[in-house]
C-alpha positions in Angstrom: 0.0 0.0 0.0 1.1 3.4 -1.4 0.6 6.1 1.4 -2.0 7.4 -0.2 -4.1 4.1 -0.3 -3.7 4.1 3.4 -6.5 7.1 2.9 -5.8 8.3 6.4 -3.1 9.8 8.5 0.3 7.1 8.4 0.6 6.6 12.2 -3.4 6.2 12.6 -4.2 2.5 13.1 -6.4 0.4 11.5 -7.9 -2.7 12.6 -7.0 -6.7 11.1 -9.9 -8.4 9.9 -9.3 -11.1 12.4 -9.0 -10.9 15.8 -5.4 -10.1 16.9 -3.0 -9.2 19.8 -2.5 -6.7 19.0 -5.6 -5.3 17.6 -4.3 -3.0 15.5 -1.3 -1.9 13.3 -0.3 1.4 11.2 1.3 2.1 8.2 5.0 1.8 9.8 3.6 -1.4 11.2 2.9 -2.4 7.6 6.4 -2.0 6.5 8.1 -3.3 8.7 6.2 -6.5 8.2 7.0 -6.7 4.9 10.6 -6.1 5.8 10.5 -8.8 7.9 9.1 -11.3 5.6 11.3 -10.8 2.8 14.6 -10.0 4.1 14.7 -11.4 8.2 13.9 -14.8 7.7 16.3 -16.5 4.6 17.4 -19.1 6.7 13.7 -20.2 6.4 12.8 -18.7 3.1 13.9 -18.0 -0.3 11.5 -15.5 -2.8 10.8 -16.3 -6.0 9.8 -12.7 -7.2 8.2 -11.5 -10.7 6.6 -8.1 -11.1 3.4 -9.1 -13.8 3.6 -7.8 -16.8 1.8 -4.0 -17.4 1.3 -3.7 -13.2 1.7 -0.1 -12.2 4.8 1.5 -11.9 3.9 3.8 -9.0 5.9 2.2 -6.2 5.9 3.7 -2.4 9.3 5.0 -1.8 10.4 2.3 1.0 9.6 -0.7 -1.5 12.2 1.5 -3.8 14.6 1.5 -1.2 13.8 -2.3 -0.3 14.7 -3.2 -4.0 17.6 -1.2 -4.4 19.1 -3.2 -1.0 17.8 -6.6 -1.6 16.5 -6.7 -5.1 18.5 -7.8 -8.0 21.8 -6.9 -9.4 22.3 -5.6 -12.6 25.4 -7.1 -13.0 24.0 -10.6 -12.4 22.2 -9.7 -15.7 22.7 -11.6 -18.6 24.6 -9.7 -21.4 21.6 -9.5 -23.6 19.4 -8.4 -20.4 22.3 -5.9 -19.7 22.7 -4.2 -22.7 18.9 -3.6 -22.5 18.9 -2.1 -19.4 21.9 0.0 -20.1 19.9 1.6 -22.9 16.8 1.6 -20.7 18.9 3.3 -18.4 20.3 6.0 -20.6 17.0 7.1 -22.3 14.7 7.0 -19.5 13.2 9.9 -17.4 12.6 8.2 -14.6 14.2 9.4 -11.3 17.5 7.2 -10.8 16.0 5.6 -7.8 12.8 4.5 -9.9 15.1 3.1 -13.4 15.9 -0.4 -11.8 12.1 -1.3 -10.3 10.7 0.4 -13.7 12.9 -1.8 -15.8 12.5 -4.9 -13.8 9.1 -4.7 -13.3 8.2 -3.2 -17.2 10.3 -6.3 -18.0 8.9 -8.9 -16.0 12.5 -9.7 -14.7 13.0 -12.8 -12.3 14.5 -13.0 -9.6 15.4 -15.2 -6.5 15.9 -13.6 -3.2 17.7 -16.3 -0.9 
């Protein structure tokens, strides 16, 4: 969830849809847990993570940051792949924290998260 589809103030809580201890959570709450569930655990866990093609490409700023720490690596890109994103990277407007999830996720790019 973007801030904005929180649709109220970010450290308001809301309430889970089951009940819980405890009963509520916020926005930072809501971060953190998905921090926690891709990155704390990879002992336990590895990720097997796609973006679908034509999703969105409006990301909330800490799932930027979350993929430039823990997503993939350009240079674990093929050469073909590499060459693409080089010129992806060249011509695009996006911000430079926004050019690696809009390339992966415009292309659909796989990766494993271990």
């Amino acid at each position: 969830m973007t801030p904005q589809e929180w649709s109220q103030p970010l450290h308001s809580n809301k309430s889970f849809s089951r009940q819980f201890t405890p009963p509520y959570y916020s926005h930072y709450d809501y971060i953190d847990a998905w921090n926690n569930v891709l990155y704390l655990s990879p002992e336990k866990h590895s990720w097997f993570i796609w973006f679908k093609k034509g999703i969105s490409l409006k990301f909330p700023k800490w799932f930027i940051k979350w993929l430039r720490d823990f997503g993939p690596l350009p240079s674990f890109f093929s050469q073909k792949v590499a060459k693409i994103y080089n010129y992806f990277r060249e011509q695009s407007t996006f911000v430079l924290g926004y050019r690696l999830i809009s390339f992966v996720a415009s292309q659909s790019i796989k990766w494993i998260l271990a």
